[in-house]
C-alpha positions in Angstrom: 0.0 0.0 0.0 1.2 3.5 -1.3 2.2 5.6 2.3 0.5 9.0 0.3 -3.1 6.9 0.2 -2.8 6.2 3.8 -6.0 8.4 5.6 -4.7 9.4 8.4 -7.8 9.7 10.9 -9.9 12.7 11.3 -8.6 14.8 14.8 -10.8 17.5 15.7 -9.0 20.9 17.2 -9.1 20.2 20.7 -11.3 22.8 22.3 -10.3 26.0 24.6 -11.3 25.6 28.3 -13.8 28.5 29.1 -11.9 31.2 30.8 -12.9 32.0 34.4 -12.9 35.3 34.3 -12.2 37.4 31.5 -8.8 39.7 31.2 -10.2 42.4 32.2 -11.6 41.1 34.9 -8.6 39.1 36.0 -6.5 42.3 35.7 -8.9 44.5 37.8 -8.7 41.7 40.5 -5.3 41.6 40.3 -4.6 46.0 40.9 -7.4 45.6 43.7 -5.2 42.8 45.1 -2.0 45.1 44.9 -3.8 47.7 46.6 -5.1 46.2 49.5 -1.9 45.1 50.2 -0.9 49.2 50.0 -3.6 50.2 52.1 -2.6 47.4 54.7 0.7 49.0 54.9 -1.1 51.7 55.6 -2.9 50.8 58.1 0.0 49.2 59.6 2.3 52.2 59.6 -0.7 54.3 61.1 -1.5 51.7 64.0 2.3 51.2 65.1 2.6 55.1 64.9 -0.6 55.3 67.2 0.7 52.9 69.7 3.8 54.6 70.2 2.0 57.8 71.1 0.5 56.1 73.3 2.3 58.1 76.3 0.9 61.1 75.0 -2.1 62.3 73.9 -3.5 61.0 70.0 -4.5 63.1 68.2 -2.0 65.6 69.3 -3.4 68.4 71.2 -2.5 71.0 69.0 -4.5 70.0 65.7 -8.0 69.7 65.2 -10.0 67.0 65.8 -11.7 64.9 62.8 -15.1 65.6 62.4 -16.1 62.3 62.4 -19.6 63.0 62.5 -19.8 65.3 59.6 -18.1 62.2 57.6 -20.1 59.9 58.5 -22.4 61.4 55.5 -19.9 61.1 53.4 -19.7 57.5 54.1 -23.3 56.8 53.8 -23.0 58.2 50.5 -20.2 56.2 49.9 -21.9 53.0 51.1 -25.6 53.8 48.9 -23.6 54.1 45.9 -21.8 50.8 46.6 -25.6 49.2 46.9 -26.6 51.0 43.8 -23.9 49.7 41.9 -24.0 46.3 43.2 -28.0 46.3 41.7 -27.1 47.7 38.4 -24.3 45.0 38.0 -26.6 41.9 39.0 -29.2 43.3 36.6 -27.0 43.5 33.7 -25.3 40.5 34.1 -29.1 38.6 34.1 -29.2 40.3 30.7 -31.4 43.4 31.8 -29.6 46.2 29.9 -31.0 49.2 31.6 -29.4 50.2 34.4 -28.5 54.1 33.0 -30.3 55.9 35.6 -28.7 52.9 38.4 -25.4 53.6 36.6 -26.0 57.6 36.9 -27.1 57.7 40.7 -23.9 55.8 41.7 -21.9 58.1 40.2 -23.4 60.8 41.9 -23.4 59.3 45.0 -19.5 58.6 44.5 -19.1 62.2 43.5 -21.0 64.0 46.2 -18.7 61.4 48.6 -15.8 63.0 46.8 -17.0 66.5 46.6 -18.2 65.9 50.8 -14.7 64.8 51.6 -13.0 67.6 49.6 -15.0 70.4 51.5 -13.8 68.7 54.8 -10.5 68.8 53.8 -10.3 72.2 52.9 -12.0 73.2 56.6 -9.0 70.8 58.2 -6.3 72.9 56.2 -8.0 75.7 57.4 -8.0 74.6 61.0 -4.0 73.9 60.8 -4.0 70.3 60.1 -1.5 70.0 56.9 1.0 67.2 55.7 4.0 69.4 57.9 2.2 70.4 60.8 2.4 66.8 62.6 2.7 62.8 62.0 -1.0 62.9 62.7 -1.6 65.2 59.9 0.9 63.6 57.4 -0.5 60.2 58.1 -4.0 61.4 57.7 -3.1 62.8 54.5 -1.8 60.5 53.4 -3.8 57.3 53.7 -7.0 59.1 53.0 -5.6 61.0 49.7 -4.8 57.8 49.4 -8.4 56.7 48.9 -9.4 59.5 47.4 -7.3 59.8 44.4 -8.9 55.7 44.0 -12.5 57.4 44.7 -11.6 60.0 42.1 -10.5 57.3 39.6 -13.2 55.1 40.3 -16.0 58.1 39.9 -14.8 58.6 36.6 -15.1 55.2 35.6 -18.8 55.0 36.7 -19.0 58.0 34.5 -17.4 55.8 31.8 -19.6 53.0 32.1 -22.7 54.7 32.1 -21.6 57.4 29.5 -21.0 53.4 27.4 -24.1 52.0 28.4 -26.4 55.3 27.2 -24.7 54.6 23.9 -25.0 51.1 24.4 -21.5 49.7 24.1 -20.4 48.4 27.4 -20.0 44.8 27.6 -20.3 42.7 30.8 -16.7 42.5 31.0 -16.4 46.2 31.0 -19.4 46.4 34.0 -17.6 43.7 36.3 -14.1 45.5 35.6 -15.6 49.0 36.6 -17.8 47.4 39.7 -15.0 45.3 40.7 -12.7 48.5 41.3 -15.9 50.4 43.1 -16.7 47.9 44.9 -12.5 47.9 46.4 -13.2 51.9 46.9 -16.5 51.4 48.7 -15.4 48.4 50.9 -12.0 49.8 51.9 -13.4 53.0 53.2 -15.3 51.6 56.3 -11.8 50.6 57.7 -10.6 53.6 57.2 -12.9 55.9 58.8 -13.0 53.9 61.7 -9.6 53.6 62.0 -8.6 57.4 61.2 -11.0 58.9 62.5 -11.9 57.9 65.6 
């Protein structure tokens, strides 16, 4: 028998697995697992600076105290916007596809958190509390810009996503990338305020 009329038997491609999660996804969980691990050090630094004050008074006498009261509206915002989103996202991923007005009040709640926490900074500045005038100041700074320039980022990309859905281009991916990194800013803050703040 002639080796060139030998059939060799039919092999189908072998399938691709079904991913997961998708890239975009994966990446998002990936920078939120990064940053937890930068706002632990955070926290860290702030609660090993704390204890060592601990002969003296904390907050130091001299700077203002936080209005923890005042924020606490800021974090209700914070924490309704979280809820909004997290409705939105379940009912577009059952296939539901309008969510625009769900999408458009979390954003505003995330931006009237922003806004809220941007007026209370400016009244701390004004009060003396600055990244130079103590460790209390440059640890409060710092941790909560912290959040803030992620709450910043993460407002806009609410305003992404729902700008995407009105023209209706935003894929599921795209929605769980976006809630994914809201979701970090909204969970993280909780710790945070109690922490700092009180």
């Amino acid at each position: 028998m002639n080796a060139r009329a030998t059939i060799l038997p039919f092999r189908p491609k072998p399938r691709r697995a079904e991913k997961l999660v998708s890239n975009g996804v994966l990446g998002m969980l990936l920078f939120v697992f990064v940053e937890v691990m930068l706002f632990a050090g955070f926290i860290a630094a702030f609660v090993i600076i704390k204890a060592r004050a601990a002969g003296s008074v904390w907050p130091p006498p001299n700077q203002p105290r936080l209005p923890f009261e005042e924020t606490a509206v800021n974090t209700s915002a914070l924490l309704a916007s979280g809820i909004v989103l997290l409705i939105a996202h379940r009912t577009y991923r059952r296939g539901n596809r309008s969510i625009g007005g769900l999408l458009a009040v979390a954003t505003l709640l995330g931006g009237a958190f922003v806004a809220l926490q941007g007026v209370e900074w400016v009244a701390l500045i004004r009060e003396g509390l600055t990244l130079t005038s103590s460790t209390y100041g440059a640890l409060f700074y710092t941790i909560i810009g912290a959040h803030a320039a992620h709450a910043v980022a993460a407002v806009c990309a609410l305003a992404w996503a729902w700008v995407r859905r009105t023209k209706g281009g935003l894929s599921r991916e795209a929605m769980s990338t976006v809630s994914l990194f809201w979701y970090f800013v909204v969970v993280v803050w909780p710790f945070l305020y109690f922490l700092v703040y009180l």
